[in-house]
C-alpha positions as a Markdown table, in Angstrom:
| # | Residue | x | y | z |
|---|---|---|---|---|
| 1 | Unk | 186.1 | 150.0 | 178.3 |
| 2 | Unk | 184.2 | 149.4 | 175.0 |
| 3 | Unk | 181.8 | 146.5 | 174.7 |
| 4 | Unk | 180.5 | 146.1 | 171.2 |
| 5 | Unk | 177.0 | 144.9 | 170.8 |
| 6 | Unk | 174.9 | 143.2 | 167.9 |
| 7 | Unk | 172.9 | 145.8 | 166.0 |
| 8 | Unk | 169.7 | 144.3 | 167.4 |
| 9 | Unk | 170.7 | 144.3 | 170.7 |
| 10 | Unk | 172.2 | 147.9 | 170.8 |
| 11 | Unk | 169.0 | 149.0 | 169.4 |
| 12 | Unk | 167.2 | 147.3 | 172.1 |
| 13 | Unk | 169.3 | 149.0 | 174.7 |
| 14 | Unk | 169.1 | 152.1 | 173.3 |
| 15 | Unk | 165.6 | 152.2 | 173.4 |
| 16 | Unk | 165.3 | 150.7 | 176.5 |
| 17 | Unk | 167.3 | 153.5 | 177.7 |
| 18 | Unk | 165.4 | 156.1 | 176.7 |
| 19 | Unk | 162.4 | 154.4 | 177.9 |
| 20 | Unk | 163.4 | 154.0 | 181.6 |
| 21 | Unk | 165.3 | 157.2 | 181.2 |
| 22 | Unk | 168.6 | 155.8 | 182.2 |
| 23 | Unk | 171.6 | 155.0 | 180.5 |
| 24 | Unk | 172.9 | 151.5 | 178.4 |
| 25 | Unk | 175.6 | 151.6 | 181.2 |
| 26 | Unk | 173.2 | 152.0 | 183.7 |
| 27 | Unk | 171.3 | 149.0 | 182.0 |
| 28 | Unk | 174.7 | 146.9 | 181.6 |
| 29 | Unk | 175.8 | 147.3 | 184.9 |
| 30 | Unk | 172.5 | 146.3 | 186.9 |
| 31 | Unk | 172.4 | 142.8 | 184.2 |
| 32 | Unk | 176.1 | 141.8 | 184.8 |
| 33 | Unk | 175.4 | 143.1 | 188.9 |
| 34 | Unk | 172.6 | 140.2 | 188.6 |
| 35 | Unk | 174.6 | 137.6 | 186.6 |
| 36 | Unk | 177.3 | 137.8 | 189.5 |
| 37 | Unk | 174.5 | 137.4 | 192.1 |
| 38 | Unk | 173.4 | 134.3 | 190.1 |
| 39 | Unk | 177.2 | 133.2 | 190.3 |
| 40 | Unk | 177.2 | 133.9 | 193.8 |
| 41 | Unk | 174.2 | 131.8 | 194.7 |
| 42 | Unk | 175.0 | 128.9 | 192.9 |
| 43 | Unk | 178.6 | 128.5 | 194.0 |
| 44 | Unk | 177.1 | 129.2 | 198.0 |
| 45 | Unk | 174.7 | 126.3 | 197.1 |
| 46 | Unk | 177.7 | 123.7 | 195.9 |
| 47 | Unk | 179.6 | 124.6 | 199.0 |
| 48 | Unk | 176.6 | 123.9 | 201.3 |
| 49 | Unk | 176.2 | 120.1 | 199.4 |
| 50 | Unk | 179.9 | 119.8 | 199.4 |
| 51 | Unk | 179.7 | 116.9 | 201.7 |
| 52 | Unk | 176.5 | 115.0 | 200.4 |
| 53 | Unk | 175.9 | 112.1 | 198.8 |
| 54 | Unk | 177.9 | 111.5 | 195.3 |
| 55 | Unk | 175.9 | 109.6 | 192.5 |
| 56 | Unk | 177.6 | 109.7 | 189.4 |
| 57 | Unk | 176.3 | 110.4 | 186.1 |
| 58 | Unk | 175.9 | 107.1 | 184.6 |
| 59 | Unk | 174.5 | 105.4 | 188.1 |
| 60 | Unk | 171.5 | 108.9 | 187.8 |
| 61 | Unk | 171.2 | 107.8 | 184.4 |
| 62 | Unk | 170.6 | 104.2 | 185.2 |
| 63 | Unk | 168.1 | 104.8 | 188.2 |
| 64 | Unk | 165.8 | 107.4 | 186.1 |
| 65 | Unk | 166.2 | 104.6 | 183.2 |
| 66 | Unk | 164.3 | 102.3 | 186.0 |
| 67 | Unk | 162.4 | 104.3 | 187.5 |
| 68 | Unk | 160.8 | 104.8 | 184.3 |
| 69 | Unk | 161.5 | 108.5 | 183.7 |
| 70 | Unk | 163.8 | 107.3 | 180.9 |
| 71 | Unk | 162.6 | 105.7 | 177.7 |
């Protein structure tokens, strides 16, 4: 696979890299490894409130409007 990187950010890796004394794949994989952990705990998270309560965007909008969080 080739992932193509802007100049700045290849830079960074590389030097990052030879920093930590590993490799930009090393570096690429642990990042996306958390992202997908990320994923993961956010989509566990929706499934446990599945079943709550439902307010809709315009009825949040509304209550934070007078409750006075809203201008």
């Amino acid at each position: 696979m080739t992932i193509y990187f802007e100049p700045g950010i290849h830079s960074a890796l590389r030097i990052k890299a030879s920093e930590t004394s590993t490799t930009i794949s090393d570096i690429v994989n642990d990042a996306v490894k958390t992202l997908l952990a990320e994923d993961a705990e956010d989509l566990a998270a929706i499934e446990e409130r599945a079943g709550g309560p439902f307010i809709s965007y315009e009825a949040m909008v509304r209550k934070l409007k007078k409750e006075g969080y809203l201008d």
